[in-house]
C-alpha positions, 0 to 999 in steps of 0.5 A, spaced: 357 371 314 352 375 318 352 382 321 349 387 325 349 395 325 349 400 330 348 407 329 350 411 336 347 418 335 344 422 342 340 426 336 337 420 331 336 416 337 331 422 340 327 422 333 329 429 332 334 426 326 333 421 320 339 415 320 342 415 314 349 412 316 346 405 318 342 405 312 347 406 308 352 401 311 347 396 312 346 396 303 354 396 303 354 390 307 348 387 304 351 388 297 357 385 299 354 378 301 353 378 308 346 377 312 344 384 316 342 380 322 339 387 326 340 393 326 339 399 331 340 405 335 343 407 342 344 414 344 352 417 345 352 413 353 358 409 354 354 403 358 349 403 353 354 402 348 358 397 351 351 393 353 349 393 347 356 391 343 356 385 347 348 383 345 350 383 338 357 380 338 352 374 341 349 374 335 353 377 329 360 375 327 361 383 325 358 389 329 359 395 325 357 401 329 356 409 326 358 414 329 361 418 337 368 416 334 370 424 333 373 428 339 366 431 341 365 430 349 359 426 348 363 421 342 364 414 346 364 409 341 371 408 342 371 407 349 365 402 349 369 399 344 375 398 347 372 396 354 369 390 352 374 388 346 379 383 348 384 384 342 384 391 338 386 391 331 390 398 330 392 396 322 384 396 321 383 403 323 389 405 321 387 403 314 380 406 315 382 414 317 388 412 311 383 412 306 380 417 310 385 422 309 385 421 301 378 425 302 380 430 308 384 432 312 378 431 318 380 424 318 385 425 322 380 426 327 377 419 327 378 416 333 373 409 331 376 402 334 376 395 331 377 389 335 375 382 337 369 379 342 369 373 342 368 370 335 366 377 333 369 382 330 367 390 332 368 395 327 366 402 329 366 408 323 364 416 323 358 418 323 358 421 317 355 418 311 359 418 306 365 417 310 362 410 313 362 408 307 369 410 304 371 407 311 367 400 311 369 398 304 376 400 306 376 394 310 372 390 308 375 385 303 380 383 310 372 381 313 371 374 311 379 372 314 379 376 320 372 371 322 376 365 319 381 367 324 377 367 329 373 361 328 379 358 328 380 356 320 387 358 319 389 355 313 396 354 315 
């Protein structure tokens, strides 16, 4: 399974701040077995962020972005996501500010979308380190038959 890792943060991609969310969530998916085919990172503006969602769906059967998924003005990411997503999976995200809501109460707050491009599968996390992680291995285990699922292996 190969995947790819968006980091979406004005901050991080002006230099003024270090990436720790898309280091962390590249290991996690690595040590789960898939091959970490890019990762980068854009800036909080949503054209930029649809451009590229649909460059690495091209190319990944899983985007995983981190970060611009709070209630902040310059948080997009679900936007982007939405606008350049065919189908949107409620029960993902549901499942990911559930775990979330385990560890605080600020999860509520999470706004992060999943959904389908193609044969791919979006999934957007928090920025935060800690919480990407927590929200990504949330959901993980479903990965690998969500994009069966869309490559048309449904078993039935």
């Amino acid at each position: 399974m190969t995947a790819a890792v968006l980091t979406i943060s004005d901050s991080t991609h002006r230099g003024e701040r270090k990436d720790l969310s898309g280091p962390a969530v590249v290991a996690l998916l690595k040590k789960k077995g898939f091959q970490v085919v890019t990762a980068g990172v854009v800036s909080d503006d949503q054209p930029k962020i649809e451009h590229a969602l649909r460059r690495l769906a091209a190319g990944a059967q899983l985007v995983v972005t981190t970060g611009g998924t709070g209630i902040a003005a310059r948080d997009v990411t679900p936007e982007a996501t939405r606008a350049v997503c065919e189908r949107v999976i409620e029960g993902l995200a549901e499942r990911m500010r559930a775990q979330g809501a385990r560890q605080t109460k600020f999860a509520a707050l999470s706004r992060g979308v999943c959904g389908t491009l193609g044969q791919s599968l979006i999934v957007n996390l928090p920025g935060n380190p800690k919480a990407a992680k927590e929200s990504l291995a949330a959901v993980l285990g479903l990965v690998p038959h969500a994009l069966d699922l869309l490559a048309g292996k449904t078993g039935h």
